[in-house]
N, C-alpha and C positions, 0 to 999 in steps of 0.2 A: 467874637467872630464864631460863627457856623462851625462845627466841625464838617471834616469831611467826610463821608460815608460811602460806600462801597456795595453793591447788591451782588449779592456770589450765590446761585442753586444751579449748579453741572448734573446732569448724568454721566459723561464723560470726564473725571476726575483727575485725568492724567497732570501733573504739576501742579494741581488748586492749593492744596496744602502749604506750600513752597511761595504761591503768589499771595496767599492771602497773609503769610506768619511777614513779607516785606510788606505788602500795605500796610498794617497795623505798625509797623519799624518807624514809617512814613506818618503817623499818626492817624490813620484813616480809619474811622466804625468798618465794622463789619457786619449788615442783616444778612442772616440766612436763611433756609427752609428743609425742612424734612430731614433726609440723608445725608446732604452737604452736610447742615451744622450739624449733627451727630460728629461726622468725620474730623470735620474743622475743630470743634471741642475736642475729641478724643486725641488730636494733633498739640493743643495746650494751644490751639487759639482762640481768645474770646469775641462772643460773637452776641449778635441782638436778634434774638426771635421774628418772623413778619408778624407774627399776634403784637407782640409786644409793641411794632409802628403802627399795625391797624386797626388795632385796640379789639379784634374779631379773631376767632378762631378759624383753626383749618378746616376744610369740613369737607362733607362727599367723596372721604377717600382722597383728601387731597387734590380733586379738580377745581376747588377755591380756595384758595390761599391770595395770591398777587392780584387778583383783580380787585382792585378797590382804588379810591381815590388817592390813597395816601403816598399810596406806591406809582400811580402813575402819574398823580399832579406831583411827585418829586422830580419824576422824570419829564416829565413835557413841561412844568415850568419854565420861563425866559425869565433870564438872571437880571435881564438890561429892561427889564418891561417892569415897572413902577407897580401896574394895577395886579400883574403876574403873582411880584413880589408879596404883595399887600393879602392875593388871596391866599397865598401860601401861610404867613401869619396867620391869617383872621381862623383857619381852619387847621392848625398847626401838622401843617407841611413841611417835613423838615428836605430837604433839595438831597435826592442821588446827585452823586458827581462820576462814580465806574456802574458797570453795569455787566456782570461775569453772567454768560449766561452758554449753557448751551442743552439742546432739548433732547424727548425725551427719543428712544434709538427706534423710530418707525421702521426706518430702514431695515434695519438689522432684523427688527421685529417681522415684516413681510416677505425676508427674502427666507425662513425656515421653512426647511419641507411640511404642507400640511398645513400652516397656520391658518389658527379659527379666524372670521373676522372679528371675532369678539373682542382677541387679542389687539388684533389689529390699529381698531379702534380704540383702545384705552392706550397706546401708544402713541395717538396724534397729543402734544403738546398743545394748550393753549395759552396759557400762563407764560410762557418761554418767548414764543413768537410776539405776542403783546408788549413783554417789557422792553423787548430788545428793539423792535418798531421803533415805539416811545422812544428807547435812547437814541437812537440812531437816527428818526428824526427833527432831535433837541443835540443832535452832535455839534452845536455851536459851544455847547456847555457840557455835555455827556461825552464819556470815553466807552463805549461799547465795546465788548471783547468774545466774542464767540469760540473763537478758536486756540485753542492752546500754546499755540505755535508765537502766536503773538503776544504771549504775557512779556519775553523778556525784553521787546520792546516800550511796551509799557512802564515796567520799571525803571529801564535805564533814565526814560524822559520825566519819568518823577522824580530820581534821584538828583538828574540833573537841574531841572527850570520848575517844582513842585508841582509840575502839572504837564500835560502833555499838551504837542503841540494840534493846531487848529488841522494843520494837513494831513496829521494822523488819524487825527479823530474823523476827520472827511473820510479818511482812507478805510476806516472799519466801520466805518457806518455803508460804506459801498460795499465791502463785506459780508455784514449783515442783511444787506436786503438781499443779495445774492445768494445766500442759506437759505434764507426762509422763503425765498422765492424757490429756491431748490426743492426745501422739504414739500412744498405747500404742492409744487409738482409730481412731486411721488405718490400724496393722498391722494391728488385729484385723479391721479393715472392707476391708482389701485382702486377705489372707486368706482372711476367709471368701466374699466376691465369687469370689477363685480357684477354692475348691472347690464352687464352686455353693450352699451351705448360704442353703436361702430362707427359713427361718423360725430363727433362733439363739435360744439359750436365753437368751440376753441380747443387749439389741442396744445398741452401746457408739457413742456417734456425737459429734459434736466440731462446734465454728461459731465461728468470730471473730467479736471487737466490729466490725461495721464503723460505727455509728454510735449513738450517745445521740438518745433521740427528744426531743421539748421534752412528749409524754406520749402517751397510748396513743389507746384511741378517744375516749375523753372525757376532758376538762381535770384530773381526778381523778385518773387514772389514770398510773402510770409506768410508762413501755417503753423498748427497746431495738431495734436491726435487730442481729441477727447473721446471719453469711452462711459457707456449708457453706467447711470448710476448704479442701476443693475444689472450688474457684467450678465453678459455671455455667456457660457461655459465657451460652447464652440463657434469659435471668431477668432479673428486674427487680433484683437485687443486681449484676449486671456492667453494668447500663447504666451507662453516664457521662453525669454530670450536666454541662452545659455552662453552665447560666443559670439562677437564681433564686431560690428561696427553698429553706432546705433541706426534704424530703420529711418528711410526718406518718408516722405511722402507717397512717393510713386509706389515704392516698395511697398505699402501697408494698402494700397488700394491693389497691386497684384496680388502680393498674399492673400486679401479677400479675395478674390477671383479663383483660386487657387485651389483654397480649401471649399469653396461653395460646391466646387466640381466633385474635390476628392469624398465631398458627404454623399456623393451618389450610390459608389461602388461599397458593396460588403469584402468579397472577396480581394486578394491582393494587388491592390492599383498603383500606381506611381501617374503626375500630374505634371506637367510641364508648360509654364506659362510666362508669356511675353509681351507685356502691353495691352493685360487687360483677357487675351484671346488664349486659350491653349493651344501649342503647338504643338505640344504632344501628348496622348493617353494612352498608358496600358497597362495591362492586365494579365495577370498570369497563377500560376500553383502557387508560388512564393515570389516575394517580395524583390528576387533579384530579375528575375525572368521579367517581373512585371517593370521592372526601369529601364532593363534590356529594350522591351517594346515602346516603352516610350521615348529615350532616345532614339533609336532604329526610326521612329515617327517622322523626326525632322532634326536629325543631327548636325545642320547648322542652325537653327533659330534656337536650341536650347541654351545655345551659347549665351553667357548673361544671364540667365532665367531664375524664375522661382521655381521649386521642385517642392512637391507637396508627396508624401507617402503616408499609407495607412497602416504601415507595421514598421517596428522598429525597424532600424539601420543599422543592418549587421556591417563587418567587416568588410565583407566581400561586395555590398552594395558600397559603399564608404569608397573603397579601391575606384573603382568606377567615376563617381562624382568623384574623385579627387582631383580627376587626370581634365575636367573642366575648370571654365571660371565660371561661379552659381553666384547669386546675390544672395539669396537664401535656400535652406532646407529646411521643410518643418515636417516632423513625425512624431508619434506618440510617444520616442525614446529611442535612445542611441545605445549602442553596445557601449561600453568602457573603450575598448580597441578601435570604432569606431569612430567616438569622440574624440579620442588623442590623435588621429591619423586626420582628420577635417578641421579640426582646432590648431594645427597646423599652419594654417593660411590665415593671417589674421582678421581680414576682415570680414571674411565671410558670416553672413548670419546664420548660426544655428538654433533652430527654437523647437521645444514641445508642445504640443497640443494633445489635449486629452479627447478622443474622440469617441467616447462612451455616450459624448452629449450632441454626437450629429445627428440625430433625429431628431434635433429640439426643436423645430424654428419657427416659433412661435412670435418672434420681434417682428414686426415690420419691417419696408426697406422703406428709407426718405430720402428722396434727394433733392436737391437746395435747383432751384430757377430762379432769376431774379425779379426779384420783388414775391416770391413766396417758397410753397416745400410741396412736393409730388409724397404720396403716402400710399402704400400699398402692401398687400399681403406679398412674401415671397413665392416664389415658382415655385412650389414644392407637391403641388398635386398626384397623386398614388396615383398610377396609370397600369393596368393588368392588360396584359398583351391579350387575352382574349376577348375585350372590346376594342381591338383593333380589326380593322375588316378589309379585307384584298377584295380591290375593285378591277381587276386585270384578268384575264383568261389564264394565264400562268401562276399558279401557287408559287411562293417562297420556299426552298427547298430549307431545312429544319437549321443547316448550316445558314443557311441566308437570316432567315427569320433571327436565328442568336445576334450574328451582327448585325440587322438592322435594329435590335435591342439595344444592343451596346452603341452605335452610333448616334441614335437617339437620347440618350440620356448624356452624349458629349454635344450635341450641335444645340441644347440650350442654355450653352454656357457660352456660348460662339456672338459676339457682336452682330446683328443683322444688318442686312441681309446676309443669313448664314448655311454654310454649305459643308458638310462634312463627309469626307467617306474614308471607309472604315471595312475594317477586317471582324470577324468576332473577337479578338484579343486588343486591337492597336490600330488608332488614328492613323491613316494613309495619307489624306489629303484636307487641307481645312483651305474655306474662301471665307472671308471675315468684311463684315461692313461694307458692302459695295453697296453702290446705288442702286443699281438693278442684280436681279437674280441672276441671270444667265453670265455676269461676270464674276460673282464668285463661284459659280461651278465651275468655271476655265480656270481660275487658281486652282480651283481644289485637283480636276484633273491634273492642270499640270507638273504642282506640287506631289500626285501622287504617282503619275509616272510607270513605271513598269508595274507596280506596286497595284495599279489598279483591277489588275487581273483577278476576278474572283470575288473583289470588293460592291461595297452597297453602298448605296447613297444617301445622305438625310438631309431634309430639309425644313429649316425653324417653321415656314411658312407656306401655305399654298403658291405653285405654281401659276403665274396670271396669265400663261401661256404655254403652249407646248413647246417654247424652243431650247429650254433649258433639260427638259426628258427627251429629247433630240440629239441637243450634241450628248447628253449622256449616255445615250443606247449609238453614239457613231464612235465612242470612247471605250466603248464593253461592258457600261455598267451593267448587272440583268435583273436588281432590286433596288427599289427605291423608298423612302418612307416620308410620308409629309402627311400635313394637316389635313389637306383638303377643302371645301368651301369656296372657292371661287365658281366663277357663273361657266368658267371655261371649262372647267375639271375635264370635260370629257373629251376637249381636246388634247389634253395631258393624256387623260388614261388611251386615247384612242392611237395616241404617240408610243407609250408604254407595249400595247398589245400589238405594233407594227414591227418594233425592236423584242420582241422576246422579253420585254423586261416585267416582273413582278411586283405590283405596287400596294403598297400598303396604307391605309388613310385611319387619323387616330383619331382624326376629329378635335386634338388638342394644339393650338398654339404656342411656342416658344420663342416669340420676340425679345432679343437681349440689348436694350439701347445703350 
């Protein structure tokens, strides 16, 4: 009878040593290649050369080694196929039965600051993906094992029934095509990033489990977080959770809302978010002043809420959020005093985010339709306020103009049709997702309230009519700031220059669906 033989070349070596010295226990050959069998030998376990099955040397540096007949008609042989069988003899094919394989670290290799493609490229595996294919689709007969994690399954089924069963072997062969489809997504998306190609005829993209949700937006519903093969820095999948309960769903699509907002501001901000929309922003000399304003913003809808800051959490902010109920805080870092006073409460989520990398945003954003995915650059366009231009007979006065800057860089993070008004330091009034314009400007008035005194207006999108610069200048706004581009504009502006109000046109859109 055949012995049985075992094909083991890891770059990832973590346990090989340990699974290969129970194969051979099991009586099972060991071939290896290169560095493995180095190790594997240096371990005192005996092993067989691939020259020595394919009667051919390594060559090219090692990029041929496994491709040859011998290695793959082992593997893709059919044990129950007669003619299979015969050509296996006639060409002395002695049959894989495991297949340990995992390739070479692309990954790791492209995410280094700098890397040459040169590197790049001698880091795509070919040898690896090939045999593993092969076993995986001969897994009627092949045990394929990519992942570490799964040797000690392996064993156990050896030990027990000498061989593993048919649904395991199913099981890592779906596995494996799930890797190599992974890896083979990462060349082709580094690739084509290389040669510029912005629209591919297919777009091939890859995400790890990073967590099981307990359900999606409603208790009905099942979900998952996955997170881009290559993280983030700054995202709400690279925060670190320090305290609490673990993250919903809901949760980790407001935290992205959250921090989108809080990459706007340099100076001291605090962000306050409820379903998607912020309900409150501010801004100050320090970090407590600036939570001050953004509570003060809407000190009931904070209630529940995400709270996003871009400097630590001293004590004295900590005091504050204490005396609420928050779902989450995330900042760059927590005082010690800070953390023991909010870790308190047990469920609350406390997490870090390293914001050294809010400038990054360079990922797209995709969002799932059914039956396909929407892809697009993010909102992040560099806008300098002197290519903005007052189209009004009333100039902005220098106070106006600051806040209609700062309201502007919150009202496109606002759900459209979006309405924000604002102070230079602190969100006054926000109108979120209405169907028409002129009713979320009646939220945002009415939300703002006395508050509106002084305040400016912004708006994601042109005006398709004057009546929304209408009831704003019968409310006291006397600055307004919008896109512009509608065929009407001038009855806008000509509404603006009736009311005393100042308007300002960027000429850039912020539609936030």
């Amino acid at each position: 009878m055949t012995k049985k033989r075992a094909l083991i070349s890891v770059s990832d070596k973590t346990g090989v040593a340990d699974f290969a010295r129970r194969l051979t226990e099991f009586g099972i050959e060991i071939i290896s290649t290169g560095g493995t069998k180095a190790m594997l030998e240096q371990e005192g376990i005996p092993t067989i050369g691939i020259e020595e099955v394919t009667e051919f040397p390594e060559m090219m540096d090692g990029r041929v080694k496994t491709l040859h007949p011998k290695i793959h008609g082992g593997l893709l042989g059919r044990r129950d196929l007669s003619d299979h069988l015969s050509a296996m003899t006639e060409h002395g094919i002695h049959p894989i039965d495991i297949v340990c394989v995992n390739l070479y670290p692309f990954k790791e290799t492209i995410m280094k600051p700098d890397v040459a493609s040169a590197d790049a490229i001698e880091n795509i595996d070919i040898g690896g993906p090939s045999m593993l294919r092969s076993g995986a689709k001969n897994h009627q007969f092949v045990t394929v094992v990519v992942d570490p994690t799964d040797y000690p399954l392996v064993l156990e089924e050896l030990a027990e029934n000498d061989e593993t069963s048919f649904a395991t072997r199913q099981k890592l062969a779906a596995k494996v095509f799930r890797h190599t489809a992974a890896y083979d997504a990462l060349i082709a998306g580094y690739l084509t990033e290389l040669v510029d190609e912005e629209n591919p005829e297919s777009l091939t993209l890859t995400y790890d489990l990073k967590q099981t949700l307990r359900y999606g937006e409603n208790s009905h519903q099942q979900a998952a977080f996955y997170e881009d093969a290559l993280p983030v820095p700054f995202s709400i999948a690279s925060a670190k959770q320090l305290h609490g309960k673990e993250l919903s769903y809901n949760n980790i699509k407001d935290g992205d809302a959250a921090i989108r907002i809080a990459r706007e501001f340099n100076q001291p901000a605090v962000v306050a978010v409820k379903h998607m929309n912020p309900c409150g922003i501010g801004i100050g000399e320090d970090i407590l002043t600036a939570y001050e304003q953004a509570y003060e913003a809407d000190p009931v809808s904070i209630f529940g809420g995400i709270i996003v800051l871009n400097r630590e959490v001293s004590l004295s902010v900590a005091e504050k959020m204490h005396q609420l109920f928050l779902e989450i805080i995330i900042a760059p870092s927590f005082t010690e005093e800070a953390f023991e006073l909010l870790s308190g409460k047990k469920n609350i989520r406390l997490m870090t985010l390293d914001f050294s990398h809010k400038d990054e945003a360079d990922d797209d954003e995709k969002v799932s339709v059914l039956g396909g995915l929407l892809v697009q650059n993010q909102d992040v366009v560099k806008e300098e306020v002197k290519d903005w231009k007052v189209v009004t007979k009333r100039q902005p006065t220098e106070e106006e103009m600051q806040a209609l800057a700062f309201a502007w860089k919150a009202v496109k993070h606002v759900k459209s049709n979006a309405i924000v008004i604002a102070n230079d330091h602190q969100t006054v009034g926000i109108g979120a997702g209405q169907m028409n314009r002129v009713g979320s400007v009646q939220i945002a008035v009415k939300q703002a309230g006395e508050k509106i005194k002084g305040a400016v207006l912004a708006s994601d999108a042109y005006f398709p009519m004057g009546d929304s610069v209408e009831y704003a200048g019968e409310c006291g706004i006397k600055a307004i700031i919008q896109p512009g581009g509608s065929i009407r504009d001038q009855e806008s502006i000509d509404m603006a220059d009736k009311y005393g109000i100042a308007m300002v046109f960027t000429d850039i859109r912020h539609f936030r669906h």
